[in-house]
N, C-alpha and C positions, 0 to 999 in steps of 0.2 A: 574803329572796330577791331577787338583781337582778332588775331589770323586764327583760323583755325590748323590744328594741329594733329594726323593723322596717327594711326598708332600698326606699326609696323611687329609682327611677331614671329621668330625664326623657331620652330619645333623641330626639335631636335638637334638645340645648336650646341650640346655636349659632345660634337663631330667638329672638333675646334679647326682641323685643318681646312675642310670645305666651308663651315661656318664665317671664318675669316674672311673669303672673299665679298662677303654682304655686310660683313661688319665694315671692312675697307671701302666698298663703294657706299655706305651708306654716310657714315663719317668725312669721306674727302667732299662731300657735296653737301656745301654749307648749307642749302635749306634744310634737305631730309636731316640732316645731323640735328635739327632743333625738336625734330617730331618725337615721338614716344615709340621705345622701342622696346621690346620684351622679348628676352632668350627664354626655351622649354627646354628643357630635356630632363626623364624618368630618373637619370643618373648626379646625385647633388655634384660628386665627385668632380666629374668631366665639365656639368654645367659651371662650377665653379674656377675651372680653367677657362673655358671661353670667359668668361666677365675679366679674369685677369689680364687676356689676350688684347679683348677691346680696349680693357685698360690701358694699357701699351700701348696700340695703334694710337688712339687719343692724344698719351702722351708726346710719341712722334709728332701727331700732327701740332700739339701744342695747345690742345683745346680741352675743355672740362666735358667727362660721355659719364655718365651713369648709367646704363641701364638698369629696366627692372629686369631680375633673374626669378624662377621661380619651377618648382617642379609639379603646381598642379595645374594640370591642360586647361580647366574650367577659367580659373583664374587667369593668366596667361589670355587668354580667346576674350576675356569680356571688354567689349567696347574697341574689336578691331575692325580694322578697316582692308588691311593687307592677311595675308598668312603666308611663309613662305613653310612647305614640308619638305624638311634634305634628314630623315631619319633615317635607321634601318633596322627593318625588323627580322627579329630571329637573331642568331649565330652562325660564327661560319661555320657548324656543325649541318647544320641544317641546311647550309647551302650547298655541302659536298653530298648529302644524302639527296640534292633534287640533281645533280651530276651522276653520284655512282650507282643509283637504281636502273636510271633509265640504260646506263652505259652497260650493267650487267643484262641489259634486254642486245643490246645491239644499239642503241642510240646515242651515237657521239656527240656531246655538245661542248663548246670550249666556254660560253660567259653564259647561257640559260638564266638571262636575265629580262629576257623581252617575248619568245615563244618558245615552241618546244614545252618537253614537258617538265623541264627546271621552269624555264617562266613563266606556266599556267600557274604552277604551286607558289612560285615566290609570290605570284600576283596575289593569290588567297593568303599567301602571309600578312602582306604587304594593305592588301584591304579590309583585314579585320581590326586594324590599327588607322586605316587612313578613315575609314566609317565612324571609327568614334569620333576623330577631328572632327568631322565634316556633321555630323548629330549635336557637336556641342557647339561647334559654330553657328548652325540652325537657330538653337537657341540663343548662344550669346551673342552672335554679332551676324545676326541675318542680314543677309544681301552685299556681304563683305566678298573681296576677292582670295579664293583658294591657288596658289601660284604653286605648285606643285613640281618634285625632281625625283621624286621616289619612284624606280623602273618597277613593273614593267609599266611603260608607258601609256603605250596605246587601249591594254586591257585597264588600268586604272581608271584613265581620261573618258571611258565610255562608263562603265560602271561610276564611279562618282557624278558624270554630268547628270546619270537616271537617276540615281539617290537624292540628287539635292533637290531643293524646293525656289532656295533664292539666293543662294549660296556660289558665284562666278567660279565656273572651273577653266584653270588652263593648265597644261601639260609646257613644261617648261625644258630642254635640252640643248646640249652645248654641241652636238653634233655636226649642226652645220655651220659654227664660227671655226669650230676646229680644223674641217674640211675645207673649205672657202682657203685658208690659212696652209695649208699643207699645197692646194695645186697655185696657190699663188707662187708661195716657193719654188716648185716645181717648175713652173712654167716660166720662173726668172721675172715676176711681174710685182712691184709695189703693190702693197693690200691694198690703199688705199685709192687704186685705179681701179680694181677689181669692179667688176659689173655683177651679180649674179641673179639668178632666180631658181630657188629652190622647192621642192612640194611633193609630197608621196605621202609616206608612213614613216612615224617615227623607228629610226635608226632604217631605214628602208624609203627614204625620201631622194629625188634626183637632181642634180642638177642641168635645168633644163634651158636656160642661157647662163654663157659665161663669157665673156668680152672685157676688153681693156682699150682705153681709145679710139671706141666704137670699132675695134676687130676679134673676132671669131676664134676664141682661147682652145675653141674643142681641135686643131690640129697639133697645137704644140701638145696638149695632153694627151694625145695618142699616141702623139711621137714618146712617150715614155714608156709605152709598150715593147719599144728597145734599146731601153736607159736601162738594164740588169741592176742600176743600183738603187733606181725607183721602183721597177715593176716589181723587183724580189720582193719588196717591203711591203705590196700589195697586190699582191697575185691574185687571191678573189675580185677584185672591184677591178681591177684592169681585164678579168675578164668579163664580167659585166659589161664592162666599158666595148670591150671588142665585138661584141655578142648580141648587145642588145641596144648600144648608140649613145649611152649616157652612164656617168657616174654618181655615184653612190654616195650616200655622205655619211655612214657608219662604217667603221674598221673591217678589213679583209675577213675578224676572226668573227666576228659578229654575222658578218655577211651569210660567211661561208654557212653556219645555222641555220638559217630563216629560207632554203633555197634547196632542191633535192640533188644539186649537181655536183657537190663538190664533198662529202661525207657520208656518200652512202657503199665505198669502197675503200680497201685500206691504201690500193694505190693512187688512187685521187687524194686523199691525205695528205700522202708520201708528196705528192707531184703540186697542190695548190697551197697544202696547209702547214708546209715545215719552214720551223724557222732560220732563216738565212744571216737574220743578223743579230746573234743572241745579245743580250747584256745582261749580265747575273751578277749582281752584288754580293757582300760579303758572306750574307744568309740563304745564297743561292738560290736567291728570287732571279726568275727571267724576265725580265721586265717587257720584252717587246714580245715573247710567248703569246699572250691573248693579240694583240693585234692584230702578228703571223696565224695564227688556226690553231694553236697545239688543244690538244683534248684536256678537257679540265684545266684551260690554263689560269680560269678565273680566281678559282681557289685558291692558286699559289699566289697571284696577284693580291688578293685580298689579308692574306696571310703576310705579306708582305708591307702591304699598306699597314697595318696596325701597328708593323713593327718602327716603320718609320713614321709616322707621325706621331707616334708617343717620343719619339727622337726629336722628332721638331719641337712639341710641344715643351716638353722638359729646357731644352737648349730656348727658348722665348723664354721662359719662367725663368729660369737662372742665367739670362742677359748674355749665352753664350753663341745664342744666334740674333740675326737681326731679321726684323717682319717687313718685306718688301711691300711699299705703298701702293704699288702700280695697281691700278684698275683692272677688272677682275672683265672677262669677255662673258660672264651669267650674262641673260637677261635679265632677273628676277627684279635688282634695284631698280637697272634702266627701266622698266614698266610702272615702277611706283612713281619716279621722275616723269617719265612722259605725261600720267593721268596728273599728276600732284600739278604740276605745271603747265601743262595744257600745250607739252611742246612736242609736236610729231616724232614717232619712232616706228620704222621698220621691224620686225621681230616674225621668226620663223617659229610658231607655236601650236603645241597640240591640242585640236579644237574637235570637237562632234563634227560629219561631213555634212548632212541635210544639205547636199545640193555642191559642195565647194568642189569638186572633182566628178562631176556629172557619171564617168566609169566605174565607181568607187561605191559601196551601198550605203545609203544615209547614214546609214545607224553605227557607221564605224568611225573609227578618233580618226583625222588627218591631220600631218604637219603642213601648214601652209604658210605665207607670210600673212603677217595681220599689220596692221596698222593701228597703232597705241597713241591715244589721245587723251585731252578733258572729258574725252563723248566717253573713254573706254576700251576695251579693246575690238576693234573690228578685224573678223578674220575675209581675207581676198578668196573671190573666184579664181579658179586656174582654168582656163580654157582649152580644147585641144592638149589634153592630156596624154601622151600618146601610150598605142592602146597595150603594145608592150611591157611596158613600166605596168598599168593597170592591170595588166595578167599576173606580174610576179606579185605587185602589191595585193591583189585579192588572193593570193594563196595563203596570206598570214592575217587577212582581215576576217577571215571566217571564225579563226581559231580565237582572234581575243574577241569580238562580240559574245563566241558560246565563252569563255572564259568567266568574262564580264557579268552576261546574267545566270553563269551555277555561279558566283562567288555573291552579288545580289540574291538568290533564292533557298542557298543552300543548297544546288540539285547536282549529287554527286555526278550523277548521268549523261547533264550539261556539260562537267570538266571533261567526262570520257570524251564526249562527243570535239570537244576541243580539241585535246591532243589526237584526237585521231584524224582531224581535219589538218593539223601541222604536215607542210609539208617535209622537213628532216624525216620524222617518224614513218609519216607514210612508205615515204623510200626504203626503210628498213623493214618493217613487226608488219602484221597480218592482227585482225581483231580483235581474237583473241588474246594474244599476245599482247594487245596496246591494254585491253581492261584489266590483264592481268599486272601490269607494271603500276596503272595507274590505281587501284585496288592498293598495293604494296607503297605507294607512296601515302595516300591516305593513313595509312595505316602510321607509316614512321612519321608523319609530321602533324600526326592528331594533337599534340600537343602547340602547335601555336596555329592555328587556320581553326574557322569557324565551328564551333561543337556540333553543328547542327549534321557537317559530316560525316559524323560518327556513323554509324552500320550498327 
């Protein structure tokens, strides 16, 4: 009997530098390498760098890849079985206008990519592009898996799980291999010993065991509360840590966002969210800015990212860089591997609640671990959730449910009602003043978020 032979499709893989990591895991793992694989992206340009990029990779590894390339989404989607989304929509125009409106109200936000009122609006960017996938999927490849990276997270993962019909949604994030990876460091411990269990909201999820040789890792990570060369680097999440018994597994500058304690004065700025250990390259990007708290550091971040990955890309094409092979810490491939193969895998993924956090309202995304098989993905009960954690997490699980269904309905009313439930915002603006900023946001980003909108 022929094997059968799955068909894997990356949208949006004219993003050649995050692209690469799923081309490399898919390629170094000689079954998936045999499957069908199809790159998207709107851009011929870009997408015809990534096909050159795989090309490479391939080469390295010594093996014949063709993909299929293609710029139309219809085509692309027919007869899949995977979908991985790493797109982004809009401009970084459009991303400093959901930064400098609210910031001319009084609302600081440094990456307004997950709440806040930068993240309600990205989200509505973000879902008027992710609904088409998810409508043509329907059609073309119903009952396919949606493996999703496009923030904001939690509001996407709820609003798509309600749109679809039979179409598998999971919220997909690097947050907590990254984190796992940083207090292993920290606490001088082999990854590889590392125990953990993690579970809340995505970029807002805790780690709630952490052990090595069946011993209790949460005193040495306290003890870096007076390490000055750890704690500076994360001054949000170590007070988290101090404050409330567990750590975090999204960055200080993220944190500092989604929480009313640390951004709703200029000296708490001054005192949780400045950065101590800059690094600014040649074009005077800060690069450790966003992590630290700086205000709009995402912007410069991102303005910087284009600059260097068009450096990368260029220096691959003209043979003056080399493309390291190493396996990429995504979930995305590992999940195709685990189902394709029927071989057990761990994975912290953003799933609908209905039940998996009993503190937590059903109808909101949680990152929990799941467990990835032949069967699928199964996401884990987390028991005795402690109620702590579930107090700061339901203060941003209000915002993306209402997020979720005005960007489902069109109900401008719904988004008010969102940012006014954010806890940042709260802390700052009165009513008033939140209808009025978000009225003016509408306004500037009527051109890429749903028409229906409109006034």
């Amino acid at each position: 009997m022929e094997a059968f032979m799955s068909k894997i499709v990356l949208v949006g893989a004219g993003g050649v530098i995050f692209a690469q990591n799923f081309l490399k895991d898919i390629l170094t793992d000689p079954e998936l390498r045999t499957h069908e694989v199809t790159l998207m992206d709107i851009d011929a340009g870009r997408l015809a760098n990534a096909v050159a990029v795989a090309g490479l990779i391939a080469a390295k590894l010594g093996i014949r890849f063709t993909p299929h390339a293609t710029t139309d989404l219809r085509e692309a989607l027919n007869g899949a079985n995977y979908v991985i989304t790493i797109f982004r929509s809009g401009t970084i125009r459009h991303q400093e206008l959901e930064y400098e409106i609210p910031m001319k109200y009084g609302v600081d936000q440094v990456v307004s990519d997950t709440l806040g009122p930068g993240g309600i609006f990205r989200g509505l960017r973000t879902l008027k592009d992710l609904f088409e996938v998810l409508d043509v999927m329907e059609q073309e490849c119903p009952g396919a898996y949606l493996l999703n990276y496009v923030n904001p997270m939690s509001m996407n993962t709820i609003a798509l799980s309600r749109r679809a019909r039979t179409v598998r949604v999971a919220g997909l994030c690097h947050s907590v291999q990254h984190t796992s990876r940083q207090i292993a460091e920290w606490t001088g411990t082999p990854y590889e010993k590392l125990r953990f269990l993690a579970a809340g909201v995505n970029h807002m999820a805790f780690l709630l065991k952490l052990e090595a040789d069946g011993q209790d890792l949460y005193p040495k990570l306290r003890a870096c509360l007076d390490r000055p060369e750890i704690y500076k680097k994360e001054k949000v999440r170590f007070e988290i840590l101090r404050h409330f018994g567990y750590f975090p597994t999204e960055s200080s500058g993220h944190n500092s966002e989604y929480l009313p304690y640390f951004r709703k004065r200029q000296d708490l700025i001054d005192r949780f969210c400045r950065n101590d250990f800059p690094e600014v390259d040649e074009n005077g990007i800060d690069w450790n800015s966003m992590s630290a708290g700086v205000s709009g550091a995402s912007v410069q971040i991102c303005r910087g990212l284009q600059i260097r990955n068009e450096k990368q890309i260029a220096g691959y094409l003209d043979g003056s860089r080399e493309i390291d092979l190493a396996s990429s810490v995504e979930y995305g491939v590992q999940i195709i591997a685990a189902i394709e193969k029927n071989r057990p895998l761990a994975a912290n993924l953003n799933v609908m609640n209905r039940g998996l956090i009993a503190t937590l309202p059903p109808e909101c995304c949680v990152e929990v671990p799941c467990l990835v098989d032949g069967g699928g993905i199964v996401p884990g009960r987390i028991e005795d959730f402690p109620e702590q954690l579930a107090a700061i997490d339901r203060g941003m699980v209000g915002a993306q449910i209402l997020g979720a269904q005005g960007a489902l309905d069109g109900d401008r009313r719904a988004i008010f009602h969102a940012i006014a439930a954010d806890p940042n915002t709260q802390s700052k603006l009165g009513l008033d003043e939140i209808r009025s900023m978000t009225d003016e946001l509408f306004d500037a980003l009527a051109d890429v978020i749903d028409p229906r909108f409109s006034r």
